[in-house]
C-alpha positions in Angstrom: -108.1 -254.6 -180.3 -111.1 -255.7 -182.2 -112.1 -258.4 -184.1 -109.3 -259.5 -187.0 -106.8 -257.2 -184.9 -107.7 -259.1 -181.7 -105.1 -261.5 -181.7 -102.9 -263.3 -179.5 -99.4 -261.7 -180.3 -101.5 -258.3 -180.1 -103.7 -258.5 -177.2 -100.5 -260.3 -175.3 -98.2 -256.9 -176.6 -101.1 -254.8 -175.1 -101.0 -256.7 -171.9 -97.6 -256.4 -171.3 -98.0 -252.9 -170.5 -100.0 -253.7 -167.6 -103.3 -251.1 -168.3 -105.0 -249.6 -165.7 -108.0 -251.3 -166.6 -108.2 -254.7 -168.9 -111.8 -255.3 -171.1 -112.1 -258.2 -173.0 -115.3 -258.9 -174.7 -115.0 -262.4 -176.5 -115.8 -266.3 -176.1 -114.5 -267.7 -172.5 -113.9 -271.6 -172.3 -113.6 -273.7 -169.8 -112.1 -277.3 -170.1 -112.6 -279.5 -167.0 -109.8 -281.5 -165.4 -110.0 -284.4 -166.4 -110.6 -286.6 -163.3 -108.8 -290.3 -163.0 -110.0 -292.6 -160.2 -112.6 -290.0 -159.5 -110.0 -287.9 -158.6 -108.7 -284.7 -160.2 -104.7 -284.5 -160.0 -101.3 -281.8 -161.4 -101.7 -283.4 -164.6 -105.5 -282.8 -165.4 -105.1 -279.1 -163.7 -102.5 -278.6 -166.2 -104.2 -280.0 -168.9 -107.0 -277.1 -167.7 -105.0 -274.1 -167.9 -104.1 -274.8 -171.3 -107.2 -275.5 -173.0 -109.6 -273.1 -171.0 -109.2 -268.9 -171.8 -110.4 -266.6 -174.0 -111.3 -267.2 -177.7 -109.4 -263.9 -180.1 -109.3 -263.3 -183.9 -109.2 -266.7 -185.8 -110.5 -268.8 -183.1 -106.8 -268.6 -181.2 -107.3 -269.4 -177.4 -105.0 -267.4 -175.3 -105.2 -270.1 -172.7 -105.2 -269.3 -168.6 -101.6 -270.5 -168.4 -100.2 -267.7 -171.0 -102.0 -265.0 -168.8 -100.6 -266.3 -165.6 -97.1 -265.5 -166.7 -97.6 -262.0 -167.8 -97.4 -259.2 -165.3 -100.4 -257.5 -164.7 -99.4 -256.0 -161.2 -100.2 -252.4 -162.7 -104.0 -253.5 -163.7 -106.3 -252.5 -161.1 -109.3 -254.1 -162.7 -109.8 -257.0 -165.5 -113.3 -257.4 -167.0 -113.8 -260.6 -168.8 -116.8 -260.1 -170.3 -116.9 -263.7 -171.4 -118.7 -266.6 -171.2 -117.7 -269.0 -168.5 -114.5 -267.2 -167.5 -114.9 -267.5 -164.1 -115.3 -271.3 -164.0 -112.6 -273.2 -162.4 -111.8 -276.6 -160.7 -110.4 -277.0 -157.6 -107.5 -279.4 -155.7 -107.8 -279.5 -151.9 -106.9 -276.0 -150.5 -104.7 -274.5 -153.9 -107.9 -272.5 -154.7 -109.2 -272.0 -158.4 -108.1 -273.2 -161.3 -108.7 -271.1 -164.5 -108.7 -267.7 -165.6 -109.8 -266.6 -162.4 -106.1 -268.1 -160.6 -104.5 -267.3 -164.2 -105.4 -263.4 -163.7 -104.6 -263.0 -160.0 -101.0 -264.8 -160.3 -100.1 -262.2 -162.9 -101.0 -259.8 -160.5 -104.2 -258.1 -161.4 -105.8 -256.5 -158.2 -109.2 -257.2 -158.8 -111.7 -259.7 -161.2 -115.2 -259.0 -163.0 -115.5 -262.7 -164.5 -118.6 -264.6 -165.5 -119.9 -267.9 -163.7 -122.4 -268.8 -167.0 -122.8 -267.8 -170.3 -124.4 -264.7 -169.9 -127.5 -262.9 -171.8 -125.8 -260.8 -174.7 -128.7 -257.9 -173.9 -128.3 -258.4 -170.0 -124.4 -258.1 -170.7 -125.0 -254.6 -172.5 -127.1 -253.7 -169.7 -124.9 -254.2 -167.1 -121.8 -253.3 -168.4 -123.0 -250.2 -169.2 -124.0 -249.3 -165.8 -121.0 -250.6 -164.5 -118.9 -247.7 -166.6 -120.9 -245.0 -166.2 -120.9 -245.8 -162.5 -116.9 -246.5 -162.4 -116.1 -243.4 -164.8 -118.6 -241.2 -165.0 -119.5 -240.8 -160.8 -116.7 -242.0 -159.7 -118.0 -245.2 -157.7 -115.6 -247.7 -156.6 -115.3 -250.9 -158.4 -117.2 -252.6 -155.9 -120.5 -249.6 -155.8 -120.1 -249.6 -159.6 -120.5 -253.3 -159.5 -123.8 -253.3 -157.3 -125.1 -250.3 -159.1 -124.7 -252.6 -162.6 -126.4 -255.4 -160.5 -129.4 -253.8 -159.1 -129.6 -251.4 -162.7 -130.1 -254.9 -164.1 -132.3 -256.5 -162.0 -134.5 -253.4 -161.9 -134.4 -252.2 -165.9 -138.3 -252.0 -167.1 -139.4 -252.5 -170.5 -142.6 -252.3 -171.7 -143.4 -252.1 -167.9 -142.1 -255.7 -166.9 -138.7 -256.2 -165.6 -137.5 -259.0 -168.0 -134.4 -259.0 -166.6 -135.6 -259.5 -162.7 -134.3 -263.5 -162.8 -130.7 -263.9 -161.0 -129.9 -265.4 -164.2 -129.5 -262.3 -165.8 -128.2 -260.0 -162.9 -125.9 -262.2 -160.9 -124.1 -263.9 -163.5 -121.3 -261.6 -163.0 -118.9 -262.4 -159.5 -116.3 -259.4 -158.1 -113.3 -261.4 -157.0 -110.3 -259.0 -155.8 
């Protein structure tokens, strides 16, 4: 699905057949709970999973609680190439709460998310290695995942390495 065609009734039909593999490249938000007596409770959590997700065709949100109720127990991988989509909040010992929790719970076996809004070049870059490494040689998801790290960290351009800072390399987390 792409751009005008990428939106929620579509990308939801397409994710109820549970791909192998799941790649969305779009905007990620992430709305904190908001936290009453300093404390963040069930209601603010809530409030979390419905406003953060991923941004589709006409600035739709297909929020973290409508992709923890699909299944997704045939999807071996979901990449979310997406701004801040691995961003959560946390309540004593439930774990995460965003897309990260929203993705596992409908039963995706592993995670490629984004802790920070990631560099659009850097994002090519790694991505890029990441397939070629996955498809092309084979690699499992977690060597293709280091190979797209260290291809990153290392790439030379005009002999410097302008994308040597963690910033550009490590931005991506494998959770599984």
């Amino acid at each position: 699905c792409k751009n005008v065609h990428a939106s929620t009734s579509i990308v939801q039909s397409v994710l109820k057949e549970s791909p192998d593999i799941i790649h969305i490249a779009a905007h990620g938000i992430y709305k904190a709970p908001v936290a009453k007596n300093n404390a963040i409770d069930w209601d603010s959590l809530h409030y979390a999973m419905q406003h953060s997700g991923i941004i589709l065709a006409e600035n739709a949100l297909l929020s973290a609680a409508t992709l923890s109720t699909l299944d997704l127990s045939n999807t071996k991988l979901a990449v979310l190439s997406c701004c801040h989509s691995g961003q959560a909040a946390y309540l004593g010992t439930e774990g995460a709460y965003g897309l990260r929790r929203s993705l596992l719970l409908a039963g995706c076996h592993a995670l490629i998310i984004s802790l920070w809004q990631v560099d659009d070049a850097a994002s090519y870059l790694w991505m890029n290695a990441f397939y070629e490494a996955f498809t092309l040689y084979d690699a499992s998801i977690e060597e293709a995942f280091s190979i797209a790290q260290e291809t990153v960290k290392t790439y030379e351009q005009d002999g410097t390495t302008p994308f040597a800072n963690p910033y550009f390399w490590a931005g991506f987390i494998l959770v599984s």
